[in-house]
C-alpha positions as CSV (number, residue, x, y, z in Angstrom):
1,X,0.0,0.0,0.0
2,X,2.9,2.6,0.9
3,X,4.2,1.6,-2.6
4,X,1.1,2.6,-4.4
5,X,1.0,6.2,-2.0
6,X,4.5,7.1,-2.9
7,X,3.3,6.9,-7.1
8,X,0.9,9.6,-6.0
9,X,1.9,13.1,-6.7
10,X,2.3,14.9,-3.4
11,X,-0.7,16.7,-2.4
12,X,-1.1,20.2,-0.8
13,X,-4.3,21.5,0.8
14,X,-6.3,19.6,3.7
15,X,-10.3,19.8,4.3
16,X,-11.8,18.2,7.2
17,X,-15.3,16.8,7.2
18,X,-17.3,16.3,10.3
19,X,-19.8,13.9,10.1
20,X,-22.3,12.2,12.2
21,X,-19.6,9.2,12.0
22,X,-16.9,11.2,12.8
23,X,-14.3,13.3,11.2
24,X,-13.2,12.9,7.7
25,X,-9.9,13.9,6.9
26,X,-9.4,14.7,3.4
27,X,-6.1,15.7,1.4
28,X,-5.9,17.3,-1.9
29,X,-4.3,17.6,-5.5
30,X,-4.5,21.4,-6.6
31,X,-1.8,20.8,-9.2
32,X,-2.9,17.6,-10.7
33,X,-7.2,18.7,-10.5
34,X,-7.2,22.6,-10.3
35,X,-10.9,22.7,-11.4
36,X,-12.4,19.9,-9.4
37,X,-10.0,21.2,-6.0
38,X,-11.0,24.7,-6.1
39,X,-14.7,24.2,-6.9
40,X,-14.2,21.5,-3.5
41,X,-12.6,24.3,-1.5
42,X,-15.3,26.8,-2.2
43,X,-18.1,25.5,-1.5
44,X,-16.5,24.1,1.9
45,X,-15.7,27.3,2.7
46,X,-19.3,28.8,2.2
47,X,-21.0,25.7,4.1
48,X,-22.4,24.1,1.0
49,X,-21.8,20.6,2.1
50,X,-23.2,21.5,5.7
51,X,-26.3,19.3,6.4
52,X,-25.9,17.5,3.5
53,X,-26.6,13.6,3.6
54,X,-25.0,10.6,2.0
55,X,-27.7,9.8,-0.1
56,X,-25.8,6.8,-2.0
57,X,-23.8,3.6,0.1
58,X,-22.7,0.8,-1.8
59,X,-21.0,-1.5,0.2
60,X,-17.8,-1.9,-0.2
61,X,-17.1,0.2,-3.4
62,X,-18.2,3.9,-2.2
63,X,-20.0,6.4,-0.5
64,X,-21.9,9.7,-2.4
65,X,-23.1,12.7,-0.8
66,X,-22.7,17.0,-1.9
67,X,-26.3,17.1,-2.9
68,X,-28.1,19.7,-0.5
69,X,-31.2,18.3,-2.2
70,X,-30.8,15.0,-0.7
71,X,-32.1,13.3,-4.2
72,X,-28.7,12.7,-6.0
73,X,-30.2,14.5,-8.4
74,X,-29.4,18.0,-7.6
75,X,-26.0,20.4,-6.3
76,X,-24.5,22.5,-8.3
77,X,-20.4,23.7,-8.8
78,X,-19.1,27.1,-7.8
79,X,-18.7,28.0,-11.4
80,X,-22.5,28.0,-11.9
81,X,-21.9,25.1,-14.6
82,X,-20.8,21.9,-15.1
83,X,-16.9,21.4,-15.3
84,X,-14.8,19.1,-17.2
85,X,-13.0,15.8,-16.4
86,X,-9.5,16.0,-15.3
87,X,-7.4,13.3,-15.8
88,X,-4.3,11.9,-14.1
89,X,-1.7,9.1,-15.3
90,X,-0.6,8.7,-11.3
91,X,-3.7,9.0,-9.8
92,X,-6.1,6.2,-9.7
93,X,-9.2,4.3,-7.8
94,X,-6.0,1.7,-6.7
95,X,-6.8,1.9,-3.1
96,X,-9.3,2.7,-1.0
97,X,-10.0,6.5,0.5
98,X,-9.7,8.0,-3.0
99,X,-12.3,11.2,-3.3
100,X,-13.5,11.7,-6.4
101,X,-16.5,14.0,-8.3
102,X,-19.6,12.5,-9.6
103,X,-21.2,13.0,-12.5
104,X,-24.6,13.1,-14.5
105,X,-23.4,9.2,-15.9
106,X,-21.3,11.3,-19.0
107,X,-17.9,12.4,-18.8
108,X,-17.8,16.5,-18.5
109,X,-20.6,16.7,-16.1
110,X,-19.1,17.7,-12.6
111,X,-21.2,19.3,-10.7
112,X,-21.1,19.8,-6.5
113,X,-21.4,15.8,-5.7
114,X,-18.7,13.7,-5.1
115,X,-17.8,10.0,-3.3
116,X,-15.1,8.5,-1.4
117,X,-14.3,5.1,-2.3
118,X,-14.1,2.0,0.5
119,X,-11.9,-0.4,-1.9
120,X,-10.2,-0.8,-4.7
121,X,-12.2,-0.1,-7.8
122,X,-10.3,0.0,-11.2
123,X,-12.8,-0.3,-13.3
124,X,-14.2,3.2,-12.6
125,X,-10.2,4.5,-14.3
126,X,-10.4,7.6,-16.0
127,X,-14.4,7.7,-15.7
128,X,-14.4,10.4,-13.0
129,X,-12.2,13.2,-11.6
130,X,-9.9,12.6,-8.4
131,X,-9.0,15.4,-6.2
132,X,-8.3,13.8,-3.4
133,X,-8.0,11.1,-0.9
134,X,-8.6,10.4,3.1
135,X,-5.9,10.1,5.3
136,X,-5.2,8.9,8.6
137,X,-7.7,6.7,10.5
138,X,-10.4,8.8,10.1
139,X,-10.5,6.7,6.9
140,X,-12.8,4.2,9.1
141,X,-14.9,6.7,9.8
142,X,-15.9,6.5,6.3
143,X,-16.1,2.5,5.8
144,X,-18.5,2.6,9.2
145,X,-20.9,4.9,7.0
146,X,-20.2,2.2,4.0
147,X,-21.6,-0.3,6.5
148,X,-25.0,0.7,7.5
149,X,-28.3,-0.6,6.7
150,X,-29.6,0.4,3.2
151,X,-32.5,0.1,1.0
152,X,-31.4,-0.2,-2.5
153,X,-28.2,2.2,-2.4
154,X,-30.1,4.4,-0.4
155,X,-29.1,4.5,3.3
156,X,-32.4,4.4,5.6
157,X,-32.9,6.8,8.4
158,X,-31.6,8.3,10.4
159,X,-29.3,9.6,7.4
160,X,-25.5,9.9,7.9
161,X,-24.6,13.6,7.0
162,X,-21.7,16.1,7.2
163,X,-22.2,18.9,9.7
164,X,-19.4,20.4,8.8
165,X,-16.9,21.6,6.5
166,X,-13.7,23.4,7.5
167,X,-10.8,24.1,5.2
168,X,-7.6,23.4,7.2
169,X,-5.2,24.4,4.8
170,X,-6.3,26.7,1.8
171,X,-4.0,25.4,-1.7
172,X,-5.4,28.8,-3.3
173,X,-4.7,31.9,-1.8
174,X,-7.5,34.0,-3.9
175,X,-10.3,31.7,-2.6
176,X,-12.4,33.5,-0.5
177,X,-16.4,32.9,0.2
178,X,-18.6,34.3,-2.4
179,X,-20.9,35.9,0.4
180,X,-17.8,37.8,1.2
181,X,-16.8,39.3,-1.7
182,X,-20.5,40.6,-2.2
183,X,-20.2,42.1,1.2
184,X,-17.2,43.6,0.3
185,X,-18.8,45.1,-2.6
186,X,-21.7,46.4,-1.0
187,X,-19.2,48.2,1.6
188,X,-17.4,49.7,-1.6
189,X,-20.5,50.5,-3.6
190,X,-21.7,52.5,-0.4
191,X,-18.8,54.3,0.7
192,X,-18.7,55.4,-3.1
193,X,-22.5,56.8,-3.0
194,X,-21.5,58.3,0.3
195,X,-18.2,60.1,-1.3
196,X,-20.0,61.0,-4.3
197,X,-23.1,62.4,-2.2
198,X,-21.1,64.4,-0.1
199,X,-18.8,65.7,-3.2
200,X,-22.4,66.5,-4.7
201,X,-23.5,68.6,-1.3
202,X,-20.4,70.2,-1.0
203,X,-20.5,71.4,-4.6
204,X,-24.0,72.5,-4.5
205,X,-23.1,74.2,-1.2
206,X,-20.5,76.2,-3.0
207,X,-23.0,77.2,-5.9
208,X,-26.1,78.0,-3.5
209,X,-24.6,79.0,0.3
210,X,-27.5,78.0,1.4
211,X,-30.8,80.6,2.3
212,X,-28.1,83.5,2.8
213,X,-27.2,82.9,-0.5
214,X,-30.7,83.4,-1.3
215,X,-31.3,86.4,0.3
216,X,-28.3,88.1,-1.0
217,X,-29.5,87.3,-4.3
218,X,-32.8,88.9,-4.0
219,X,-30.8,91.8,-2.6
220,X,-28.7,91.9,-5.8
221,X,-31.9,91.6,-7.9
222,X,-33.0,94.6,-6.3
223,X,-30.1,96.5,-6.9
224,X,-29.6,95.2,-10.6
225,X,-33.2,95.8,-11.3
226,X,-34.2,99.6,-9.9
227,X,-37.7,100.9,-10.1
228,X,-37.6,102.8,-13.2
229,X,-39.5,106.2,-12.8
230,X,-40.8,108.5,-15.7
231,X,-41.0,112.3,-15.5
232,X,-44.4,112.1,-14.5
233,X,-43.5,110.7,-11.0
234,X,-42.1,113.3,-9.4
235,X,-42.4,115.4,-6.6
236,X,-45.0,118.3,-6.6
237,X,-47.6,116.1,-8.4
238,X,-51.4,116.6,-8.3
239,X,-53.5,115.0,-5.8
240,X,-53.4,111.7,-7.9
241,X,-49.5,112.2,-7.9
242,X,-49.7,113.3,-11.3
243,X,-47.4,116.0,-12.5
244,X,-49.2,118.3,-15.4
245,X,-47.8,118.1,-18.7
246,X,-46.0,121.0,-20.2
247,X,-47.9,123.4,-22.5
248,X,-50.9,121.8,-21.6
249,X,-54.4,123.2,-20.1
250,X,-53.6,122.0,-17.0
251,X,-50.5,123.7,-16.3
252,X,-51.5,127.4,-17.3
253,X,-54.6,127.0,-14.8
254,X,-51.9,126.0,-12.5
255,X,-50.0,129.2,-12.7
256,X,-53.5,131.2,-12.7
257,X,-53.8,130.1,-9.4
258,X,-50.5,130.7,-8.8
């Protein structure tokens, strides 16, 4: 067995798996399955796999579960899409513990799912991706789930489930939870309505100072604007403020009373 682990490239990157069985210890191959290990590592990091069941045990060949839907039928990979196969010459289902994706039953159709194989299955070679493999003894933890009672391939209640997922060591270093980011984005999208905004104010304060502004304004209108008065307006007018016209009727009975 060491023989056929020291073939394997060496791995970097650890995620651990608590179950209702235990812990799950489960090392990685970001070099060899870039795809398949950092759609794994993301959706650990968000809590994807949290609560979900191992919908599939066959005894003695494997163990399926990353559906949240519980059906095997649903789940879905970080990149919104299914992702392609990758391959490996030195990595193969020649021992137990291996972690590998599942697919839709074609090749190019990884999704969220994956299994963790109990024995030694060759004939499933270059069929599905593996990213991984469990170390340690917590590799028991996973053949005690490969041994309970079933119906079919389904396991019967109460259902075996991961409760958590914890990334232990991160292979990727621009990983970071998708809820994050959008919080971070949401922080920057504010604090740039809120700089604009106050830019905006402080522009308009300049333009406007405000009611003083507007008062000085009307002031200015005044002044800009003065009343314009005509030669009949003034002083010494009649009784109606009326000044009489020059040469007129008016003003030689004015100067005969005069």
């Amino acid at each position: 067995m060491s023989a056929i682990y020291q073939l394997e490239p060496a791995t970097e990157g650890k995620v651990l798996l608590t179950t209702t069985h235990g812990e799950i210890e489960v090392e990685l191959w970001p070099k060899e399955a870039p795809k398949a290990c950092r759609n794994f590592v993301q959706l650990c990091m968000e809590g994807y796999y949290d609560g979900c069941i191992f919908h599939r045990i066959i005894k003695e060949f494997m163990i399926q579960t990353g559906d949240p839907t519980g059906t095997g039928k649903g789940g879905e990979s970080t990149y919104g899409e299914y992702f392609k196969d990758e391959l490996h010459s030195r990595i193969k289902f020649n021992h137990r513990g291996q972690v590998a994706m599942a697919n839709a039953g074609t090749k190019d159709t990884n999704g969220s799912q994956f299994f963790i194989t109990l024995e030694r299955c060759d004939w499933i070679d270059k069929k599905h991706t593996i990213f991984g493999r469990v170390v340690g003894h917590t590799i028991y933890n996973a053949i005690q789930i490969g041994e309970l009672e079933t119906d079919g391939d389904r396991p019967v209640e109460p259902f075996p489930k991961i409760l958590k997922s914890e990334v232990l060591h991160n292979p990727f270093d621009d990983i970071v939870p998708r809820a994050t980011k959008a919080l971070e984005g949401d922080v920057d999208d504010a604090a740039e309505k809120k700089s604009r905004k106050k830019k905006e104010t402080k522009k308009l304060n300049l333009l406007s100072f405000g009611e003083e502004a507007g008062e000085e304004d009307a002031e200015l209108a005044t002044l800009a604007k003065p009343k314009v008065k005509s030669m009949f307006d003034a002083e010494g007018g009649d009784s109606n403020g009326r000044i009489a016209k020059p040469g007129s009727a008016e003003e030689a009975a004015a100067r005969e009373a005069d």
